[in-house]
NULOSE-648307 format. One record per residue (C-alpha): x, y, z; residue number from 1; residue in three letters. Coordinates in nm, 4 decimals, always signed. Layout:
NULOSE-648307
> east,north,up,nr,rest
> X,Y,Z,NUM,ala
...
END
This chain:
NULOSE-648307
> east,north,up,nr,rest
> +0.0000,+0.0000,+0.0000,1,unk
> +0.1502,+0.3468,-0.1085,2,unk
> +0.1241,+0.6230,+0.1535,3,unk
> +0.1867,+0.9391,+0.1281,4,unk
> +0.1715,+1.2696,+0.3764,5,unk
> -0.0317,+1.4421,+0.0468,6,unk
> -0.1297,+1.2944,-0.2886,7,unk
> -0.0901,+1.5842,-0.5244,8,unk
> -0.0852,+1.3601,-0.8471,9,unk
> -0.4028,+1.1729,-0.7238,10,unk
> -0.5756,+1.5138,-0.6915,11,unk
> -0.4851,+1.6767,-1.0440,12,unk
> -0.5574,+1.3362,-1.2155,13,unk
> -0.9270,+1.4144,-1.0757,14,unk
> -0.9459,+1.7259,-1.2647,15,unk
> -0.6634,+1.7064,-1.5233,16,unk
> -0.8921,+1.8140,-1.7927,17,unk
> -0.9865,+2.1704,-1.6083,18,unk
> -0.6057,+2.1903,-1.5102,19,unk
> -0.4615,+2.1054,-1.8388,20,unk
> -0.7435,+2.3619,-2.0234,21,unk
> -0.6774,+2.6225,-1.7887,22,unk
> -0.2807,+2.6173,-1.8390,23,unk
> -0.3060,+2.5775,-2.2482,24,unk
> -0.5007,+2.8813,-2.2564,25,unk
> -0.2241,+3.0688,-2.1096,26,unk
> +0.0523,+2.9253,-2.3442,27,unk
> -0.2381,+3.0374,-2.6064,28,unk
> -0.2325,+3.3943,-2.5280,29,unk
> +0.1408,+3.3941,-2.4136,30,unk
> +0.0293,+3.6284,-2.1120,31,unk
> +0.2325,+3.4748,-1.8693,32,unk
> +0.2742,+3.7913,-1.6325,33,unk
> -0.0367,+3.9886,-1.5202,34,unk
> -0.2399,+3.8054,-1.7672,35,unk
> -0.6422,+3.7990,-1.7234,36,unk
> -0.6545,+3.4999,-1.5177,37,unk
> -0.4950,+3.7048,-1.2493,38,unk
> -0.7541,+3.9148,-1.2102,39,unk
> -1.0319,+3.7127,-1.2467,40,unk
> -0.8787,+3.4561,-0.9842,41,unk
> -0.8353,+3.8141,-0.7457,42,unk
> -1.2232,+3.8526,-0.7657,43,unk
> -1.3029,+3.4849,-0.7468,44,unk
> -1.0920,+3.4875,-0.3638,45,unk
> -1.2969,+3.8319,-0.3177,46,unk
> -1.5962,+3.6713,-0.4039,47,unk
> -1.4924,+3.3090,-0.2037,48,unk
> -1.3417,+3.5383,+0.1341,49,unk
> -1.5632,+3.8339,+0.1740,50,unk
> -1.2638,+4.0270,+0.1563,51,unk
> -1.3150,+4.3784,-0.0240,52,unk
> -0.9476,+4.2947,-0.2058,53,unk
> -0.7340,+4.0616,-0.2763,54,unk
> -0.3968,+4.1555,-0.3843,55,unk
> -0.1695,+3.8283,-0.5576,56,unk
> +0.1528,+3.7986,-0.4802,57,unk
> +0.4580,+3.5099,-0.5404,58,unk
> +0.4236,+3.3606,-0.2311,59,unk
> +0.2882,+3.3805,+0.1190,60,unk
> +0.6268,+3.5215,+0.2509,61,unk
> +0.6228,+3.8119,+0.0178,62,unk
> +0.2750,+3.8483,+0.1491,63,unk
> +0.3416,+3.8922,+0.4902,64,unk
> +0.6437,+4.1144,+0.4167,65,unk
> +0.4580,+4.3357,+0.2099,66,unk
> +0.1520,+4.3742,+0.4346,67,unk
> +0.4244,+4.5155,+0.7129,68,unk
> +0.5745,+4.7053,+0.4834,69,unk
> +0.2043,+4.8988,+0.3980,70,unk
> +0.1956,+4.9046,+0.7785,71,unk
> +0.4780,+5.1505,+0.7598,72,unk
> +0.6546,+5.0146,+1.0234,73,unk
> +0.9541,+5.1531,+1.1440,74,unk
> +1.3052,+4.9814,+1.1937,75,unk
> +1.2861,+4.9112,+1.6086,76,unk
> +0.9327,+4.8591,+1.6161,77,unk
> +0.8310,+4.5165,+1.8030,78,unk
> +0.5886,+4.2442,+1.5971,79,unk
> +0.4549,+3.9475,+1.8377,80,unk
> +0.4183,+3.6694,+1.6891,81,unk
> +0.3498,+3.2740,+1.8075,82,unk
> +0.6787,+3.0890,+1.9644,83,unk
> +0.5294,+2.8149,+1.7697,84,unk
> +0.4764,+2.8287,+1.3783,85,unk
> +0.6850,+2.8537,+1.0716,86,unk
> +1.0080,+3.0298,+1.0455,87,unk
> +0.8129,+3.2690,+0.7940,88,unk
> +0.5944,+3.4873,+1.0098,89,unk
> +0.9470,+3.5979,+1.2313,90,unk
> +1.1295,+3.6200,+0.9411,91,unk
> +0.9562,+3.8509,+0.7347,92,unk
> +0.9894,+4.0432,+1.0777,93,unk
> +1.3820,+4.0450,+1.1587,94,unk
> +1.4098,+4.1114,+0.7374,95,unk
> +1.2588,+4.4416,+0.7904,96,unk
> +1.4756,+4.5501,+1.0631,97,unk
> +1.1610,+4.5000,+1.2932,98,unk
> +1.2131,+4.3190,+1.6431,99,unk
> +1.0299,+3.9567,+1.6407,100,unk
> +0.9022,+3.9220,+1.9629,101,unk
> +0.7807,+3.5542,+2.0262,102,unk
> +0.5159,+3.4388,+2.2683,103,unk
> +0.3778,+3.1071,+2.3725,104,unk
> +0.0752,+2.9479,+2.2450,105,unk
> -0.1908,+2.7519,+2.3885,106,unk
> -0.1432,+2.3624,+2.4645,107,unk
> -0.4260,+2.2030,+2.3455,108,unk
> -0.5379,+2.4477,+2.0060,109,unk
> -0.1552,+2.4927,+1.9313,110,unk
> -0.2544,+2.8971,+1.8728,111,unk
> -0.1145,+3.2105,+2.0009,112,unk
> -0.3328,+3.3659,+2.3530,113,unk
> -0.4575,+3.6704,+2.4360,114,unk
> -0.3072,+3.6698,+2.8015,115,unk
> +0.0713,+3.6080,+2.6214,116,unk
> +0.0354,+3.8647,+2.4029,117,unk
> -0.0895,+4.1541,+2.6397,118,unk
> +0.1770,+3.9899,+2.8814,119,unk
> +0.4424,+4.0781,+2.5577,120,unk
> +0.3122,+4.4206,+2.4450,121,unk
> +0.4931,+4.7212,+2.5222,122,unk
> +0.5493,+5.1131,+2.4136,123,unk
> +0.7452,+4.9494,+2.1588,124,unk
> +0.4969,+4.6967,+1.9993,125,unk
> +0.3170,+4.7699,+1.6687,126,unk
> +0.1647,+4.5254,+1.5414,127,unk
> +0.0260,+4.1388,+1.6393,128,unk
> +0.0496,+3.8486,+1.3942,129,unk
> -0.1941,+3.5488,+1.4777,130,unk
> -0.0945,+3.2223,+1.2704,131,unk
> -0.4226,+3.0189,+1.2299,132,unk
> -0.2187,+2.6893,+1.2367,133,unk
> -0.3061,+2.3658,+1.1318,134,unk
> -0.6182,+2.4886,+1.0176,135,unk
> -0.8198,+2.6760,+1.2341,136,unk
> -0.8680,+3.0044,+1.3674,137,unk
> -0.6483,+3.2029,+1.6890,138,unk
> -0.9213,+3.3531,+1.9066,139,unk
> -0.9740,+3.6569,+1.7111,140,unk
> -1.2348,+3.8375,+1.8728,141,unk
> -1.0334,+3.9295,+2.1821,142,unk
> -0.7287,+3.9798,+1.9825,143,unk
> -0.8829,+4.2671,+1.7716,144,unk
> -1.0501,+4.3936,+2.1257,145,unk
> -0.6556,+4.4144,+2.2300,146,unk
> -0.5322,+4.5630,+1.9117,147,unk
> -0.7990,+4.8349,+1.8848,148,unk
> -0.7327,+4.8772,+2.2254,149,unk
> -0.3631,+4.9537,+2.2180,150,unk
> -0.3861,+5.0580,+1.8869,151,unk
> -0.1906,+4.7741,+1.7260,152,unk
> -0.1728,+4.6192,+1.3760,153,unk
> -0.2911,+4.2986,+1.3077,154,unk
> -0.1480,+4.0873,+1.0190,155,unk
> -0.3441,+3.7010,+1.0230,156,unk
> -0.1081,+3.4494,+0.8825,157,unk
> -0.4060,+3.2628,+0.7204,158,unk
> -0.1130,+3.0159,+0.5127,159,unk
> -0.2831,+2.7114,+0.6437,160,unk
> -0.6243,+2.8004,+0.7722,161,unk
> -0.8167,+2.9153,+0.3969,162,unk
> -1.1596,+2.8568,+0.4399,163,unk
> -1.2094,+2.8549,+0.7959,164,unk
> -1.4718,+3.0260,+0.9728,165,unk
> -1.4777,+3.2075,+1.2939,166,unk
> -1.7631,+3.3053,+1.5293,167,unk
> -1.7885,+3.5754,+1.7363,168,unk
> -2.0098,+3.6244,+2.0129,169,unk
> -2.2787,+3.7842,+1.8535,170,unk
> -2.3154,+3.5569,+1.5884,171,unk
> -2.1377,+3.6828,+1.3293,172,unk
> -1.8962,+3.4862,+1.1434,173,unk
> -1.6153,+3.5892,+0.9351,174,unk
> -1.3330,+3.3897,+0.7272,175,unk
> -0.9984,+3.3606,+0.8840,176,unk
> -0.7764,+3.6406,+0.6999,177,unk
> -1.0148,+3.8970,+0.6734,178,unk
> -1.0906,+4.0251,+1.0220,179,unk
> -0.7349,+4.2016,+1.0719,180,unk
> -0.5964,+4.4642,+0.8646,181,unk
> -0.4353,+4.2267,+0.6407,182,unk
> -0.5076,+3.8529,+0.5847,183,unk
> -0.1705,+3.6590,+0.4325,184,unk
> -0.2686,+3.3490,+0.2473,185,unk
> -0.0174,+3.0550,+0.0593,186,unk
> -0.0502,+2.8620,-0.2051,187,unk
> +0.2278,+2.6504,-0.1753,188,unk
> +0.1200,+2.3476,-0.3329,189,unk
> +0.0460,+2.1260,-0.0453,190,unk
> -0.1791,+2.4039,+0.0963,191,unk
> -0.5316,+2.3007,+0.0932,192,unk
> -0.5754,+2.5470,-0.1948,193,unk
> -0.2470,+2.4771,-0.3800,194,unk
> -0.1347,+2.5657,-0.7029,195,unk
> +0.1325,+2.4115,-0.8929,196,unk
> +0.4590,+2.6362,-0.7915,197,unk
> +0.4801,+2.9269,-0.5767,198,unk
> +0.2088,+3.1655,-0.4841,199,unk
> +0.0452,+3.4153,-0.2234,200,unk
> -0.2050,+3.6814,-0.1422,201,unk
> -0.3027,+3.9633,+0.0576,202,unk
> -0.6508,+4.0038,+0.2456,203,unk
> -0.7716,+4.3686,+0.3099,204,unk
> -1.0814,+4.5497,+0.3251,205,unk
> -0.8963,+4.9112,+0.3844,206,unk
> -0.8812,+5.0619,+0.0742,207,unk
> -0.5815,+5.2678,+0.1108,208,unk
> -0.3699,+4.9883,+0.2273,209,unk
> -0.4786,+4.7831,-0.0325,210,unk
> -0.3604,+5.0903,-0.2803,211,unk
> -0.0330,+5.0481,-0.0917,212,unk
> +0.0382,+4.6814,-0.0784,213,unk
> -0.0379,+4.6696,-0.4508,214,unk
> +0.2124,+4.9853,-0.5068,215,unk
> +0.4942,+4.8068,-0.2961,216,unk
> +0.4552,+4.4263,-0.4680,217,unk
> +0.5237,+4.6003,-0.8141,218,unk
> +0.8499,+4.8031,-0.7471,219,unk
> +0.6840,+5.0445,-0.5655,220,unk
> +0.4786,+5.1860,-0.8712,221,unk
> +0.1476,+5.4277,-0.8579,222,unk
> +0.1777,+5.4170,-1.2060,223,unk
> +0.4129,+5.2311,-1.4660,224,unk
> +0.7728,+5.4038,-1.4191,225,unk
> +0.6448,+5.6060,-1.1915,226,unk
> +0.7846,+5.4812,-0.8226,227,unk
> +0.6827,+5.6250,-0.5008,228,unk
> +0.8271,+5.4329,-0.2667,229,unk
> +1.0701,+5.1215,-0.2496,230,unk
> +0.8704,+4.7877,-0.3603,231,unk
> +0.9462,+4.4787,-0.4625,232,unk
> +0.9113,+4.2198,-0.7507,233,unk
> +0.5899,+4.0087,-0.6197,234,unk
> +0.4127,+3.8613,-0.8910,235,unk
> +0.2015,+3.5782,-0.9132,236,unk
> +0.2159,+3.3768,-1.2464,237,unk
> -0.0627,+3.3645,-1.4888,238,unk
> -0.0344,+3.0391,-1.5391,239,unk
> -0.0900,+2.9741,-1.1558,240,unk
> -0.3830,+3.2072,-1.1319,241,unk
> -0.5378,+3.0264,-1.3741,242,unk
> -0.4709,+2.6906,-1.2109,243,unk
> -0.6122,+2.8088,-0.8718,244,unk
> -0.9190,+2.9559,-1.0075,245,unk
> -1.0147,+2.6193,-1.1470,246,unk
> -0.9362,+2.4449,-0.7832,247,unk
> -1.0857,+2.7367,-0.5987,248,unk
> -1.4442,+2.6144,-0.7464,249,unk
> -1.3449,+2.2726,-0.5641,250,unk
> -1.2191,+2.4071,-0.2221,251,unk
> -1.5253,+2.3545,-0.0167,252,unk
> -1.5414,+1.9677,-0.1400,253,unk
> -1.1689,+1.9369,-0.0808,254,unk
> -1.2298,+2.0808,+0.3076,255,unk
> -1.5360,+1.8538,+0.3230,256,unk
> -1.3450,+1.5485,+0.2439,257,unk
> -1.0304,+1.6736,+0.4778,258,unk
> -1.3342,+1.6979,+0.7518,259,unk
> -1.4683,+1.3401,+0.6940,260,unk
> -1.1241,+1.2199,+0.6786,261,unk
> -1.0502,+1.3820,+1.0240,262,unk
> -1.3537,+1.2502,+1.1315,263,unk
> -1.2524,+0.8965,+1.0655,264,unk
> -0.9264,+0.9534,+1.2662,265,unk
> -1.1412,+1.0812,+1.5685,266,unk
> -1.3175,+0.7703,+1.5698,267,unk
> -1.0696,+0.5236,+1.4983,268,unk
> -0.8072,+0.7070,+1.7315,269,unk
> -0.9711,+0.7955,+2.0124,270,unk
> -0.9455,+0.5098,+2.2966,271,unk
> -0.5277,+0.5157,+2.1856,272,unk
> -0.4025,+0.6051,+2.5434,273,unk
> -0.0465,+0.7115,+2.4105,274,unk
> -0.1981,+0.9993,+2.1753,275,unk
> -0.4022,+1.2949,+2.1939,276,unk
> -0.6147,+1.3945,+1.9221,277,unk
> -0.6027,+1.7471,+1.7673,278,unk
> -0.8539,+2.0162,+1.9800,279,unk
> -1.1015,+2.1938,+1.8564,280,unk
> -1.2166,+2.5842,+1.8901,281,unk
> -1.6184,+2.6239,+1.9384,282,unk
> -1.5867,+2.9504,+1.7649,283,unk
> -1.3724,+2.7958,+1.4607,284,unk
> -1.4393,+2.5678,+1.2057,285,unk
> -1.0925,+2.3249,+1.1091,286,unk
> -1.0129,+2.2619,+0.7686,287,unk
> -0.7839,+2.0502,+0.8738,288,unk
> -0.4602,+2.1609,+0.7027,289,unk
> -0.2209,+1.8889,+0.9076,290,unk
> -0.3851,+1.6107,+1.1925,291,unk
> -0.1328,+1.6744,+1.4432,292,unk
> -0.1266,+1.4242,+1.7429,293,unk
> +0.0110,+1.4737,+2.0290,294,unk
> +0.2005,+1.1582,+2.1735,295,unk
> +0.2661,+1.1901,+2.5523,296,unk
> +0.5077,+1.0220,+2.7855,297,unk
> +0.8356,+1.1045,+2.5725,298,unk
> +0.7358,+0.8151,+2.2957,299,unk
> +0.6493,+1.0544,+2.0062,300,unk
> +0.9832,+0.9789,+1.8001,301,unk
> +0.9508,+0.6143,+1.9061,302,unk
> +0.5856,+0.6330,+1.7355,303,unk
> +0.7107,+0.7945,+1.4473,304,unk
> +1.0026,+0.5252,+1.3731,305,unk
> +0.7255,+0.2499,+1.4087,306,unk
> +0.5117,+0.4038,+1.1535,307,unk
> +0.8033,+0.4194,+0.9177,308,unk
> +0.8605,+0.0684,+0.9615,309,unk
> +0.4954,-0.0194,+0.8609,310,unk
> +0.5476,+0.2333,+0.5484,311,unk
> +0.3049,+0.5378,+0.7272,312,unk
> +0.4536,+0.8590,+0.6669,313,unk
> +0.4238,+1.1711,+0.9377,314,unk
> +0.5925,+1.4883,+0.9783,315,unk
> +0.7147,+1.6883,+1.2870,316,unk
> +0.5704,+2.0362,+1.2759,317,unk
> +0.8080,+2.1881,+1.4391,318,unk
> +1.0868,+2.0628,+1.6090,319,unk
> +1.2197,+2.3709,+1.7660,320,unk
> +1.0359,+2.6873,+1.8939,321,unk
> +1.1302,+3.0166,+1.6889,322,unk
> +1.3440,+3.1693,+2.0159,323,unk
> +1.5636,+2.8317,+1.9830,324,unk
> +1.6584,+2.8902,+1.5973,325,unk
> +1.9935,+3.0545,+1.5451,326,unk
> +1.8326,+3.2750,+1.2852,327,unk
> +1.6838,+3.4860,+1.5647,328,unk
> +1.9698,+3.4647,+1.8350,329,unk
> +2.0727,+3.8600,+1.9124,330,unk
> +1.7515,+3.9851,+1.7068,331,unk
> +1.4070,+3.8819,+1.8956,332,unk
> +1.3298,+4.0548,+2.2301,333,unk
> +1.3832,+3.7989,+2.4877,334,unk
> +1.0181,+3.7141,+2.6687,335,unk
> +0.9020,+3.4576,+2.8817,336,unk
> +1.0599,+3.0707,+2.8070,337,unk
> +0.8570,+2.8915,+2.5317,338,unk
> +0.7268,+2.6341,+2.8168,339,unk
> +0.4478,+2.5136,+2.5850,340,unk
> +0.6095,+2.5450,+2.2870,341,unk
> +0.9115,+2.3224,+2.3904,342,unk
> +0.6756,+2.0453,+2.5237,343,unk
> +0.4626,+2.0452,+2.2049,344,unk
> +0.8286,+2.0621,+1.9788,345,unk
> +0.9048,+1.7260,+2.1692,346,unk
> +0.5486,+1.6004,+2.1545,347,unk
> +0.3548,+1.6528,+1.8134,348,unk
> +0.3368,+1.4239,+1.4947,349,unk
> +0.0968,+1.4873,+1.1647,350,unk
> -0.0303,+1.2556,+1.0264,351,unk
> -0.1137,+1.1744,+0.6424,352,unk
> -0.4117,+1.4165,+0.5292,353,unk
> -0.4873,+1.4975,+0.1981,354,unk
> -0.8333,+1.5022,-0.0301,355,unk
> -0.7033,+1.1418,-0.2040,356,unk
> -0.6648,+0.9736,+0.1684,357,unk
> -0.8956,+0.6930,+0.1531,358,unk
> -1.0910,+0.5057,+0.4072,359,unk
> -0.8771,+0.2091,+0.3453,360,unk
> -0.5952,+0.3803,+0.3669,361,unk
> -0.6556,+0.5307,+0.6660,362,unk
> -0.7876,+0.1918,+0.8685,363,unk
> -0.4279,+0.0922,+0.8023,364,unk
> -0.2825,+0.3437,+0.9384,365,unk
> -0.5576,+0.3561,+1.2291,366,unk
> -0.4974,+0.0052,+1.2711,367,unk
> -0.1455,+0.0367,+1.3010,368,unk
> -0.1370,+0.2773,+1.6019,369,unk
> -0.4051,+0.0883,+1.7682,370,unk
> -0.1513,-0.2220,+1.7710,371,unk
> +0.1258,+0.0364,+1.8766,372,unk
> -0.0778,+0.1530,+2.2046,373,unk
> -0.1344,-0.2030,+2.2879,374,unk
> +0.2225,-0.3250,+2.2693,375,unk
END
């Protein structure tokens, strides 16, 4: 049986046709920079989102630098962001000459907390930047009471969390990505919306920042040769556009089949004493971007070898907390030890997920750990 941690072939073989017109009508018209398809996939994520724009960009890194450059942010200025996440949402940080400032997150939904970030926020602090990890939404409600509060920025690293819905208390209910001032979205291919290369997007509904992200991603332009402030180069590929408006029209059905997958795991999984199954938000939906056990009692790289040997694939996301990477040694502010984030670097394993898992796929590997925990 062939396993894999995502099935990328399996899923464009399902709509090869769509994929394959979509990219020969590129090579047709030979716009392969800023063609149509790049617009028309901005207003289909408008349209998808709720978000009043959507700017495209190469990739979700650009994204996130270019929504703190909009900010205006000044070399100096402090950025919390989770302890635990990927290297991306610091680095885009410490690039700018900003000062990463890295709080814990919460044990059991793996998300940055209100009571670490006012804990981290000082006269110094700009801006917040909530990573929606693994899928579902930080508690956004009382970070936005916070920023509004202390009159703080708030960037949502929504790389792995597209399609998820939040709550709030009076019954509203917004996407993840478009409740701060900018949303940050990948589309790295194993993304739950993926194309096939590189790609990103910004989430606003402020009009003039959306004037200024858009100046800054194309060298700074208002207008062609005319540059008002230092950009970049952040383009994303016609060819890609068009390939991610044709999956956008399947993202619900590839979230509904991550769901039912999950589900499956729940049920299978959950009498497994060594493991504890992923927690979820009552104000979030999951899309389930990774399943990420946690295995308890110091066995989670013993786990992982076993799998191996019964050809089940899993990843360890992450294995160190930002503070403990040398990138950011003599550059973040030094906060409170990454308690939580340490114990979840030494505890957590994803499993496969993907839209081609199948049931029978997944009984195997259910099976497997069952036979693990009763060893």
């Amino acid at each position: 049986m062939q396993i894999s941690m995502v099935d990328l072939k399996g899923q464009y073989l399902k709509i090869k046709p769509e994929i394959d017109g979509a990219i020969q009508s590129v090579v047709d018209s030979c716009a392969f920079i800023n063609g149509l398809p790049v617009g028309t996939f901005a207003a289909d994520l408008e349209s998808y989102t709720g978000a009043r724009h959507v700017i495209p960009v190469a990739n979700g890194t650009d994204a996130l630098q270019i929504a703190l450059m909009a900010l205006r942010l000044q070399p100096g200025d402090e950025v919390i962001v989770p302890s635990f996440t990927y290297i991306a949402s610091a680095e885009v940080v410490a690039l700018l000459g900003l000062v990463p400032v890295m709080v814990d997150v919460d044990y059991h939904s793996f998300n940055i907390t209100v009571a670490n970030i006012q804990k981290a926020v000082t006269s110094k602090t700009k801006a917040i930047i909530p990573v929606h990890l693994f899928g579902q939404s930080c508690p956004m409600e009382e970070i936005l009471k916070l920023a509004e509060a202390d009159g703080l920025f708030v960037v949502e690293d929504n790389a792995q969390a597209i399609g998820s819905v939040y709550t709030f208390s009076d019954g509203r209910q917004l996407q993840t990505g478009t409740m701060g001032h900018f949303g940050c979205i990948s589309f790295f291919p194993t993304k739950n919306l993926g194309c096939m290369g590189d790609g990103g997007a910004l989430l606003t509904n402020n009009d003039e920042l959306a004037f200024r992200a858009k100046m800054i991603a194309c060298h700074g332009q208002s207008k062609k040769y005319i540059h008002d402030v230092v950009g970049c180069n952040s383009r994303l590929d016609t060819i890609q556009a068009a390939i991610l408006s044709v999956k956008l029209h399947h993202l619900n059905n590839y979230i509904h089949i991550r769901q039912q997958a999950a589900k499956r795991y729940y049920k299978g999984l959950s009498e497994v004493k060594s493991i504890v199954l992923p927690y979820r938000e009552p104000f979030s939906t999951h899309v389930f971007h990774q399943f990420t056990l946690k295995v308890i009692d110091g066995k989670r790289d013993e786990l992982r070898t076993y799998l191996a040997a019964q050809g089940i694939p899993s990843m360890i996301y992450y294995p160190l907390p930002l503070q403990r990477q040398n990138a950011f040694m003599g550059i973040a502010r030094e906060g409170e030890e990454p308690t939580i984030s340490e114990l979840l670097s030494r505890q957590v394993l994803s499993l496969p997920m993907h839209t081609e898992l199948t049931e029978e796929i997944q009984a195997y590997i259910i099976n497997k750990i069952r036979k693990y925990d009763g060893r």
